[in-house]
Structures are given as C-alpha cells and as structure tokens.
N, C-alpha and C positions, 0 to 999 in steps of 0.2 A: 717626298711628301709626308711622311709618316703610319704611322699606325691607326691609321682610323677605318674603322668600319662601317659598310653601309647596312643601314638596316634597313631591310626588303619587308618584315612580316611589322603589321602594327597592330596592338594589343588596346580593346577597347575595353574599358573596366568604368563602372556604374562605382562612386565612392560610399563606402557603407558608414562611413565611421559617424557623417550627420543625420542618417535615417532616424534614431533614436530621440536627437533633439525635435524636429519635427514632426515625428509622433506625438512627442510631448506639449508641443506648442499646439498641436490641430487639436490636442483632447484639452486642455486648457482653456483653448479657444472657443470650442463645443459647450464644454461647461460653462463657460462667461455668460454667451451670446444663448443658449438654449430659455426659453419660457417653458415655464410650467400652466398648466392650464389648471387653473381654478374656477370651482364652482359657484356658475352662474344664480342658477336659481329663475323664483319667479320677481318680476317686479312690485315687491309688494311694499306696506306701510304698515308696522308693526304697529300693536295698540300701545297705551298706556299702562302703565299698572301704579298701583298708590307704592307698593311696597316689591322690591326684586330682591335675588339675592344673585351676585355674581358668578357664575359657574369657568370656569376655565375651560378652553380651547383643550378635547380630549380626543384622541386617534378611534376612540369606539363612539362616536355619534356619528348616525345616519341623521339628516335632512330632510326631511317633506317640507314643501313648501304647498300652500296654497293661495294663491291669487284672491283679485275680489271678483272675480266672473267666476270663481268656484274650481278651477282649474287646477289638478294636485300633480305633482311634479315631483321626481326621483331624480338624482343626480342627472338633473337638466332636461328630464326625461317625461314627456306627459304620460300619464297613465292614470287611470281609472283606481278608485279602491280595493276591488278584488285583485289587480295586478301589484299593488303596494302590497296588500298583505303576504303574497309570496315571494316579493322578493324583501320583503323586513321576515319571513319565514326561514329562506334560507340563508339570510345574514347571523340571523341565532343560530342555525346549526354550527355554521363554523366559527362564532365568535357570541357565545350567550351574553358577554359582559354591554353588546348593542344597547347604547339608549338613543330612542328614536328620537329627533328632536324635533318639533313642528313649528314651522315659521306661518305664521298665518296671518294675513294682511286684514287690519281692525275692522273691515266693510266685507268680509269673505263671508259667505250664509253658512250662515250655523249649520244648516243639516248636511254641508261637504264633513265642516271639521268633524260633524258625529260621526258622518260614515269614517272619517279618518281613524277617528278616536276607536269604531267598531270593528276598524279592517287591525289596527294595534293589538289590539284583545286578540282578537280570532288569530293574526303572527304568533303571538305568545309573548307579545312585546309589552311586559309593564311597566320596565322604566322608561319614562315620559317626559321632556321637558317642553317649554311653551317659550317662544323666545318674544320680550317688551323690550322697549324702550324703556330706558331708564326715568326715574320719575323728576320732574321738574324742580 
C-alpha cells in the first residue's frame, strides 16, 4: 500500500494573517457610519438687523441661546444666569480667548438678555457677539 501515514492528533489554528484587514474595515466602517452630535440649541427666531458684519465659524465661541419664554440655554442645557456665569467663568480660565456668543430669539424680553448680558460681565466675558439675520 505504500508510505502513508495516519494522522491521529488534529491541530486547530484560528488564521491570523486577515485579523488586520478587518480591523481596518470595522474602524473604517465606525468612522463612516458614526454621527457626531451637534448642537441643538433653543428654538428661536433671530432679529433683523439693518447692518451685520460676517464673523466666521471659530473653535473659541460658547453659545447662549435664549428663547422667547425667556429661557437661557448652555450647550443644550437649561440654566438660570447665575449658573451661565460660572460655567462662561470657568471656560475663561482654561481658555481666555472665549467669545460668548448670544443667540437671542427677536420676541425674547429684554430683562433675560440683560441678565445674560449681567451674568457676561460678572464671568469676565467681554468679548460678545449677537447673532441676526442677515439684512434683506
């Protein structure tokens, strides 16, 4: 019959050499299909203004938003003015370059945006901008 042997012990081995492609396809894939969650804010309706000037999309503006029921909002967040001021308090400490930006819906009462405006000051926040609509 010949030289053949039988072999009794069987060797189970897991194949490594495609682990790597698969890695690479699942982090690929991760990164495709992943959302990033951006901020919400409050539902508002900016005013008009006669005259704007464009500012650019910049990594150091914080957000307040304020509603027209007077409601001030931190990164989607409701809080009171004494609560805004400390966290635009300790946003300067680690980053002074903070310009607050207030979104404020054209029917929001005045004496929220002043407290807004009062709780800025009292953070140490003087750069300010006011976000309009652009003019017709």
């Amino acid at each position: 019959m010949g030289n053949f042997k039988k072999r009794t012990k069987v060797e189970a081995a897991i194949p490594s050499s495609s682990l790597a492609d698969m890695a690479f396809l699942l982090l690929i894939f991760f990164m495709v299909s992943t959302v990033f969650k951006t901020e919400q804010g409050l539902k508002i309706t900016l005013p008009e203004a006669e005259m704007t000037v464009k500012v650019e999309k910049r990594r150091n503006v914080r957000h307040v938003w304020i509603n027209r029921a007077g409601t001030v909002s931190v990164d989607d967040v409701p809080v009171n003015t004494f609560k805004m001021a400390q966290i635009l308090n300790s946003d300067l400490q680690s980053n002074p370059a903070i310009i607050v930006g207030i979104r404020a819906d054209a029917l929001a009462p005045y004496n929220v945006v002043n407290d807004v405006l009062e709780g800025c000051q009292l953070a140490g926040a003087f750069r300010v901008q006011f976000a309009t609509t652009t003019e017709k």
